[in-house]
Structures are given as structure tokens and as C-alpha cells.
N, C-alpha and C positions, 0 to 999 in steps of 0.2 A: 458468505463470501464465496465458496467450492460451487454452492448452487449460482450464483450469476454467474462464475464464467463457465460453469457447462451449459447453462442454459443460451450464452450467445455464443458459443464456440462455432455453432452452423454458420450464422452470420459475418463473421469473423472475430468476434470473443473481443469487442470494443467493451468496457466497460469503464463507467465516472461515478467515481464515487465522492462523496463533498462529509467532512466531518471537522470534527476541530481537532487542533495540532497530534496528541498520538495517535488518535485513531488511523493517520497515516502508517506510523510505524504499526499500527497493530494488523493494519490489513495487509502490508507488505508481508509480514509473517506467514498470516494467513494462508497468502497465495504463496511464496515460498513452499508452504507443507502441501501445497495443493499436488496429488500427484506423489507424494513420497510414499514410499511404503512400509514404513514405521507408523506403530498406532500409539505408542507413548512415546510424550514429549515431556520435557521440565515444565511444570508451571511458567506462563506467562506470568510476570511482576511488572502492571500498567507502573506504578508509583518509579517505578528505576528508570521510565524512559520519559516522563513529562516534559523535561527540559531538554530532551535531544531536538525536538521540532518545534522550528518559529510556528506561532503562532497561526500565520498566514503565509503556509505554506503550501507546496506545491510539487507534489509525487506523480513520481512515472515508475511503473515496472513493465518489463517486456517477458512474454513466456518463450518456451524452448531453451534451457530452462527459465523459470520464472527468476528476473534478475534488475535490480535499480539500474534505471538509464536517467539521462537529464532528460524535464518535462520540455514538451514542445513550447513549451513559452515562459518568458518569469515569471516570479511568484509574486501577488500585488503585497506591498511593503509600505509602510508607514515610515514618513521622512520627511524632510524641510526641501529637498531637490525638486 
């Protein structure tokens, strides 16, 4: 995760990443610690966040600092509509 945004930060540090539902939360972490200057953290626990993100969802974060914004589009959703 640290190595793709420094490696597009020239370009302007666009990065898409595609995973199933926590992997979202897990890279928002990621890039969150990205840049901090602490080297120990509490163990991540995948299992306590499975249910925080639909399934088919849809994450944005913005750096300076690294921070959740809403994605530039919804998120595609399963429904009768």
C-alpha cells in the first residue's frame, strides 16, 4: 500500500485499488499510518471489522492528511429498484 502511493505521488498519487469488502477498511488504515512516525501500532484484528463494509462497496480517501471523503460515484448495490 506505502509503495503505490509513493510510487505515483510524481504523477499525482491517483491510486484504485479493487478488493472485497474489508480490504477497504484495511487499506484506509494502511494509508492513514502512511507518513506517521510511529513504528508500533496495536495489531490489526481483520475479524472485528468484516461486517463494518457492504459488501459492494465503495471507498475514497484523500491525502494531506490521509482522510475518508465520499467516493466520486455510488457504490453498485444489489436491490429490486
Amino acid at each position: 500500500m506505502h509503495s503505490a502511493a509513493k510510487t505515483t505521488e510524481v504523477e499525482g498519487g491517483n491510486v484504485i485499488f479493487v478488493g472485497h469488502a474489508s480490504t477497504l477498511d484495511t487499506m484506509v488504515i494502511a494509508l492513514k499510518r502512511l507518513g506517521d512516525e510511529r513504528t508500533e501500532y496495536p495489531p490489526y484484528q481483520v475479524s472485528q471489522h468484516l461486517m463494518r463494509v457492504p459488501y459492494c462497496a465503495l471507498g475514497a480517501v484523500r491525502e494531506k492528511p490521509w482522510e475518508v471523503v465520499s467516493p466520486p460515484c455510488p457504490p453498485s448495490i444489489n436491490s429490486s429498484s
